[in-house]
C-alpha positions in Angstrom: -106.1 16.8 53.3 -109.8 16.5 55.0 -108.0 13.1 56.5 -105.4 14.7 57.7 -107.4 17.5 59.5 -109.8 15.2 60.5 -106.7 12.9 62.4 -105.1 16.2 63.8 -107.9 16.9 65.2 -108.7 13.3 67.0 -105.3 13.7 68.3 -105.6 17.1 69.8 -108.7 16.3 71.3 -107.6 12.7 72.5 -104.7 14.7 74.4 -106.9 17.5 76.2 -109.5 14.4 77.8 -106.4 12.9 78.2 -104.9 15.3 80.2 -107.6 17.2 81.6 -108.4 15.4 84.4 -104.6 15.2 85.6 -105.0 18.7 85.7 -107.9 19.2 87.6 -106.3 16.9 90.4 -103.0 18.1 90.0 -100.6 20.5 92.6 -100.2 23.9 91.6 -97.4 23.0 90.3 -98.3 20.7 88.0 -100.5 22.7 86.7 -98.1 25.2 85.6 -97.3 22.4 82.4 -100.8 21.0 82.2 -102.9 24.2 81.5 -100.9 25.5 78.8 -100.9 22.0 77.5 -104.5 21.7 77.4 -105.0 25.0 76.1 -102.7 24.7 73.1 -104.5 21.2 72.0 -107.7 22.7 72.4 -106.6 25.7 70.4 -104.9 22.8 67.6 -108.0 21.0 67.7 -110.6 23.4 67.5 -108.2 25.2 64.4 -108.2 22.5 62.4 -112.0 21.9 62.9 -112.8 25.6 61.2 -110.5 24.2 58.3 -113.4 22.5 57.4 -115.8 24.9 55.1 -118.9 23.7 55.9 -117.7 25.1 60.0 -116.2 28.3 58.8 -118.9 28.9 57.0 -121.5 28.8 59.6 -119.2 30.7 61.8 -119.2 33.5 59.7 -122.3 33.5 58.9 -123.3 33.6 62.9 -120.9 36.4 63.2 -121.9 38.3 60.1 -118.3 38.9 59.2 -116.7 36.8 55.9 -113.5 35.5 56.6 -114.0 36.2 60.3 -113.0 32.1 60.7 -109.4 32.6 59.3 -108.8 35.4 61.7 -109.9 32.8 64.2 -107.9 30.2 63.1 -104.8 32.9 63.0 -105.4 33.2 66.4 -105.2 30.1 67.4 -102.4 29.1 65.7 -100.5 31.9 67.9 -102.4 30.9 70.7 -101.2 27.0 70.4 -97.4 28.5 69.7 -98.2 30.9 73.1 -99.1 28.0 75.1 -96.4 25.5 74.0 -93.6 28.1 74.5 -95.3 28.7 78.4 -95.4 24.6 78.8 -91.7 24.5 77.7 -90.3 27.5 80.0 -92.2 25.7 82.9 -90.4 22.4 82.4 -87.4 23.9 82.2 -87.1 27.0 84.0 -87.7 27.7 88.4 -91.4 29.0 89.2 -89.9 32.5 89.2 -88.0 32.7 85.4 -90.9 30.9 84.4 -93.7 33.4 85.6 -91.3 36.6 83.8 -91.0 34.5 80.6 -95.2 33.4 80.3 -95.8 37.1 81.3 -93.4 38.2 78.3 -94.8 35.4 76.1 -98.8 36.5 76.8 -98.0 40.5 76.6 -96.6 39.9 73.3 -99.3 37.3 72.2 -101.6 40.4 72.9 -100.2 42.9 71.2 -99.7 40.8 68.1 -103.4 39.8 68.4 -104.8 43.1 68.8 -102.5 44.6 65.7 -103.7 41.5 63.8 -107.7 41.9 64.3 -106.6 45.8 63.7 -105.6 45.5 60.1 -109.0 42.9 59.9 -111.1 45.8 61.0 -109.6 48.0 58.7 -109.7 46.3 55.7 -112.7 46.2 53.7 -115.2 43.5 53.4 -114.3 40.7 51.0 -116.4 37.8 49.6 -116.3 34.6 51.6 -113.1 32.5 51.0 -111.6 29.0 52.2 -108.2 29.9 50.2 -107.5 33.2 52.1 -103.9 34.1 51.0 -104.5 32.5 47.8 -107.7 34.4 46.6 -106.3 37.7 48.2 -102.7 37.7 48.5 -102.3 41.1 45.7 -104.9 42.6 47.9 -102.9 45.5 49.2 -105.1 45.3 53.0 -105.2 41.6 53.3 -101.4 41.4 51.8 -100.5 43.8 55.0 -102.6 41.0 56.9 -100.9 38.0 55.5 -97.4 39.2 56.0 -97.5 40.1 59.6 -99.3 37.0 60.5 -97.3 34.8 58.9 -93.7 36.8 59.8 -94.8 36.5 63.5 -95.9 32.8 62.9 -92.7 32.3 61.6 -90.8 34.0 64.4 -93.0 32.8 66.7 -92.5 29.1 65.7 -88.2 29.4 65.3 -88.5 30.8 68.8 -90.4 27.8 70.2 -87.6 25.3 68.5 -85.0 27.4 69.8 -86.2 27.2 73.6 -87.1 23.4 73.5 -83.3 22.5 71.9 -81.8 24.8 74.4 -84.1 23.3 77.1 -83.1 20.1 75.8 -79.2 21.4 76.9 -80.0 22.4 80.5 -82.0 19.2 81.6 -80.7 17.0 84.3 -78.9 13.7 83.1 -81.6 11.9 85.3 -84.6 13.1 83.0 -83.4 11.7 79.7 -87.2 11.8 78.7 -87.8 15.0 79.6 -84.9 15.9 77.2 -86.1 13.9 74.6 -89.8 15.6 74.7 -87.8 19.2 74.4 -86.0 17.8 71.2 -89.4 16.4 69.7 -91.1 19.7 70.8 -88.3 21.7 69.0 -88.7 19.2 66.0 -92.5 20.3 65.3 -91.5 24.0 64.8 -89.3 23.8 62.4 -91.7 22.1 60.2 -94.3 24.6 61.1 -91.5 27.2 60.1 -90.7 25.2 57.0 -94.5 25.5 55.7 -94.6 29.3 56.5 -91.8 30.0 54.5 -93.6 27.9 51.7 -96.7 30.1 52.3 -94.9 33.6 52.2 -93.2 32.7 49.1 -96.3 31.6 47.6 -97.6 35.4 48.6 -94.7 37.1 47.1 -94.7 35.0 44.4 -98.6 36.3 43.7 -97.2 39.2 43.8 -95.0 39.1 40.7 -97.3 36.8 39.2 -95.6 33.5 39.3 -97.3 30.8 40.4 -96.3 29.0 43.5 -99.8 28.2 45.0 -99.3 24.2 45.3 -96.3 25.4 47.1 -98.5 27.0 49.7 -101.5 25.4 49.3 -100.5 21.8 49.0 -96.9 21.2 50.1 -97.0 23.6 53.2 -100.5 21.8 55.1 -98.3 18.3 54.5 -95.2 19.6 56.2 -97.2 21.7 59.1 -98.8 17.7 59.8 -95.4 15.4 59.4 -94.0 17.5 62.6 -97.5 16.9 64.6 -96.6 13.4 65.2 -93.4 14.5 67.5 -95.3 16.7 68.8 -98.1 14.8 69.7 -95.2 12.1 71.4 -93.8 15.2 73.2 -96.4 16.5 75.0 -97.6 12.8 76.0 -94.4 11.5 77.3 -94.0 13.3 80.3 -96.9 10.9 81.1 -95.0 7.5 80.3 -91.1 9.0 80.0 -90.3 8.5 83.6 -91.4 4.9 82.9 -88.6 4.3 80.4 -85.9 3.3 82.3 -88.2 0.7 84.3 -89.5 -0.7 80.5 -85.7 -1.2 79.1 -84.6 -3.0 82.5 -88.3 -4.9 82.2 -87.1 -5.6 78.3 -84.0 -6.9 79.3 -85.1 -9.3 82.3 -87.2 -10.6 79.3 -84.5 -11.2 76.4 -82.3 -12.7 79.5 -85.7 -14.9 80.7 -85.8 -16.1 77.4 -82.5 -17.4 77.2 -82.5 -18.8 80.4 -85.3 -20.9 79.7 -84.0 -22.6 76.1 -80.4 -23.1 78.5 -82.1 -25.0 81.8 -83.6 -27.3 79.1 -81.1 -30.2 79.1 -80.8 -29.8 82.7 -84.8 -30.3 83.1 -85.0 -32.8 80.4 -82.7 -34.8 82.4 -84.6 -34.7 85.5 -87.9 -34.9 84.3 -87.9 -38.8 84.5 -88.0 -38.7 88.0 -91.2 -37.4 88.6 -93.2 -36.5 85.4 -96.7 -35.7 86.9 -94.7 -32.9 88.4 -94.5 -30.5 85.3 -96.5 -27.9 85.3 -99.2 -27.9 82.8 -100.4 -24.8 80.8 -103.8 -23.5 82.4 -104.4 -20.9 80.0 -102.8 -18.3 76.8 -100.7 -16.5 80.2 -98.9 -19.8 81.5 -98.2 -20.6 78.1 -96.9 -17.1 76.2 -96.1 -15.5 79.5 -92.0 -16.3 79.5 -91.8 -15.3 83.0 -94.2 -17.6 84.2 -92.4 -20.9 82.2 -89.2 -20.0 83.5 -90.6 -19.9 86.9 -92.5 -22.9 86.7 -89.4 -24.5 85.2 -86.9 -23.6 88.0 -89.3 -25.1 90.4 -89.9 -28.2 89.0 -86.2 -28.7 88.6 -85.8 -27.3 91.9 -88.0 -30.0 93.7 -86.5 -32.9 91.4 -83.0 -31.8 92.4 -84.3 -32.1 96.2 -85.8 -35.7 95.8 -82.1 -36.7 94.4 -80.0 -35.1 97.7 -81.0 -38.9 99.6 -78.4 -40.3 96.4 -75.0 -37.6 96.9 -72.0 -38.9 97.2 -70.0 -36.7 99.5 -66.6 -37.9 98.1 -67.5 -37.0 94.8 -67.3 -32.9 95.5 -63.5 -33.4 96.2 -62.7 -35.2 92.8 -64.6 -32.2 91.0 -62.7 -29.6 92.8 -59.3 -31.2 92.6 -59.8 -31.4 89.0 -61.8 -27.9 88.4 -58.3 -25.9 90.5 -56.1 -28.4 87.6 -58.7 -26.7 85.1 -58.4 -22.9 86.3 -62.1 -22.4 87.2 -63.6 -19.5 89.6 -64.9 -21.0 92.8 -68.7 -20.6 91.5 -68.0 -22.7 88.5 -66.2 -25.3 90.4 -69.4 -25.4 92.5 -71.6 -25.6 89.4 -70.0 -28.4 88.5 -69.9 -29.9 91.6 -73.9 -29.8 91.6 -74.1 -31.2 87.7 -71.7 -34.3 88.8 -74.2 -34.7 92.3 -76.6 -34.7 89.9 -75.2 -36.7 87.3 -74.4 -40.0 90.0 -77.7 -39.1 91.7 -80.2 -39.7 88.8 -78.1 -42.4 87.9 -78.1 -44.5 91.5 -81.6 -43.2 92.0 -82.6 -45.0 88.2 -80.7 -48.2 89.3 -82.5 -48.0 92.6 -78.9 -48.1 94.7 -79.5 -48.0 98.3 -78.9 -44.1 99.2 -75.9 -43.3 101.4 -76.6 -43.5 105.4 -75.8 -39.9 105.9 -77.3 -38.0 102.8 -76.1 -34.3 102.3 -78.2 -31.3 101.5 -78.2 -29.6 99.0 -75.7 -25.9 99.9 -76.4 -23.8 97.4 -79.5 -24.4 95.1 -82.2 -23.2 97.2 -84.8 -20.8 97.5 -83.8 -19.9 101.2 -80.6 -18.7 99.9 -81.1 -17.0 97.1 -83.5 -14.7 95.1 -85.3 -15.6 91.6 -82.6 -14.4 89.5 -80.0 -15.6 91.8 -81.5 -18.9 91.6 -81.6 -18.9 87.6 -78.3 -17.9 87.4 -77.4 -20.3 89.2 -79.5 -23.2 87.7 -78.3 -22.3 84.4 -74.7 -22.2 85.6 -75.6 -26.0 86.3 -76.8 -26.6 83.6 -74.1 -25.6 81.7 -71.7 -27.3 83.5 -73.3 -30.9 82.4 -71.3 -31.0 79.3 -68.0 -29.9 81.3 -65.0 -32.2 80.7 -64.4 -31.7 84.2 -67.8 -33.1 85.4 -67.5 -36.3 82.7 -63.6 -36.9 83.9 -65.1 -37.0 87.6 -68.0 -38.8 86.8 -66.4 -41.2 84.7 -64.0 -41.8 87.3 -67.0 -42.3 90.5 -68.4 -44.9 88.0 -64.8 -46.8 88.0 -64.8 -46.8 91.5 
């Protein structure tokens, strides 16, 4: 388990510098999530620390007290569950219902606290142990001890998972992240919960001498860590949630990118003959991984080879394409689309045979950067390109190459 410890502990820390200085340059009221926040990671991380011997050890020994260091780490364990129930009623709750609740929350944190280094005082001095409620759990003081603390744990945690799922309820349909972090939040307690169950009966169990310690001592660390991880994603995301809807739209324009880049293809292959020198070459790992950039790149290069062709257009041609495109039942943008692949079609072909062009060329309408934005402009490119294969653009080109 010294990994494990050793990981929670990385993480606990990693989240208090992470965090710290958003709180010192936070608003006051931003700080109302980021103090407890950074007060219950510290209290995590410095918990898990005195699980290691060798540091309980020496804190006992520079307090003079054995067994002082599990009392801390009890402490801190309600300390962390203090502070995340504060950080969860100030997410979810106004300034006032928050400030009664943490008032409640630290009033009862106190009195727990001082009835739990009560019965410490009281009890007398035991050798040193790093297996507290193993060694000593038939010891009628430190029995009292172990009970109470891990009762209060226990009600301590199942009210934390209780006010994150109902948070979870309340939150505004426009902060799906913040609900998501009040689900992973109510997650981790349960676990916690789970493993002080396995700890208590492990204590009774000592009692009537059956044997549950690898129930206690084993199983219950491992289930305490497996609900860390959501924990650790909960308290992090209100960093990076509000960024999620941005990262799925960002996502799709990718997937869509892609796709529109493998569908221009027959439409660029076909006009790369007319001026090859203008393809863009690959300058680097971005221009040549970054999909973004090809399809870019590739829109304009098609872009300016679809300009050098308007000098060929044959303005008959775009009534022989719409006569048969209204016979077909195509929307006026696909008639258009094919109108531009047929332009294009009897373009490169006059422009390969080297025909004279036509007195009065026509401009090009609709494909231009003027007109439209980037992802007007693929659309549009790929509605072209599509459109190549159209029986309705091989009837009307067919039939301009009869003429």
């Amino acid at each position: 388990m010294t990994f494990g410890f050793i990981g929670m502990v990385l993480c606990a820390t990693a989240i208090v510098l992470y965090k710290l200085p958003a709180l010192v340059k936070a608003p006051k009221e931003g700080r109302r999530t980021l103090l407890p926040l950074c007060l219950g990671a510290g209290c995590t991380a410095f918990s898990f620390v005195l699980h290691v011997p060798s540091v309980a050890d020496g804190l006992d020994a520079a307090l003079g007290v054995p067994n002082t260091s599990t009392l801390v780490i009890y402490t801190l364990a309600l300390g962390m569950l203090a502070c995340a129930q504060v950080m969860v009623a100030n997410w979810v709750l106004p300034w006032d219902k928050a400030r009664r609740r943490t008032i409640r929350v630290l009033c009862g944190l106190a009195i727990i606290l001082a009835l739990l280094w009560a019965i410490f005082a009281t009890t007398p001095r035991l050798p040193q142990s790093h297996h507290f409620y193993v060694d000593f759990a038939t010891n009628p003081h430190i029995a009292t001890l172990l009970v109470f603390f891990n009762l209060t744990y226990l009600a301590g945690a199942l009210s934390f998972a209780f006010r994150s799922f109902h948070g979870a309820t309340v939150v505004p349909r426009d902060k799906v992240w913040l609900r998501w972090a009040l689900v992973l939040c109510g997650t981790a307690p349960v676990f916690m919960a789970l493993a002080t169950v396995l700890i208590l009966m492990s204590i009774v169990g000592a009692w009537y001498r059956v044997d549950l310690t690898f129930w206690g001592g084993v199983v219950a660390p491992v289930v305490t860590m497996l609900g860390m991880p959501g924990f650790i994603v909960a308290v992090s995301i209100a960093q990076w949630g509000p960024r999620i809807p941005s990262l799925h739209q960002r996502i799709a324009g990718g997937v869509a990118g892609i796709v529109a880049f493998h569908r221009l293809r027959p439409l660029w292959r076909m006009l790369r003959p007319i001026e090859p020198a203008a393809v863009h070459p690959h300058r680097g790992l971005r221009d040549r991984f970054s999909t973004r950039r090809r399809l870019r790149w590739r829109m304009v290069e098609i872009s300016d080879w679809m300009w050098r062709l308007n000098r060929y257009r044959d303005p008959a041609l775009a009534a022989a394409v719409e006569r048969r495109g209204r016979a077909s039942g195509l929307s006026d943008r696909a008639i258009a689309a094919a109108q531009e692949a047929a332009h294009l079609t009897v373009a490169l072909a006059a422009w390969t045979a080297r025909t004279s062009p036509p007195t009065d060329p026509v401009p090009t309408p609709v494909s231009t950067f003027e007109t439209f934005d980037i992802d007007d402009e693929r659309q549009w490119l790929v509605a072209v390109a599509a459109a190549l294969s159209s029986p309705v653009v091989t009837a009307a080109v067919t039939e301009e190459a009869l003429v």
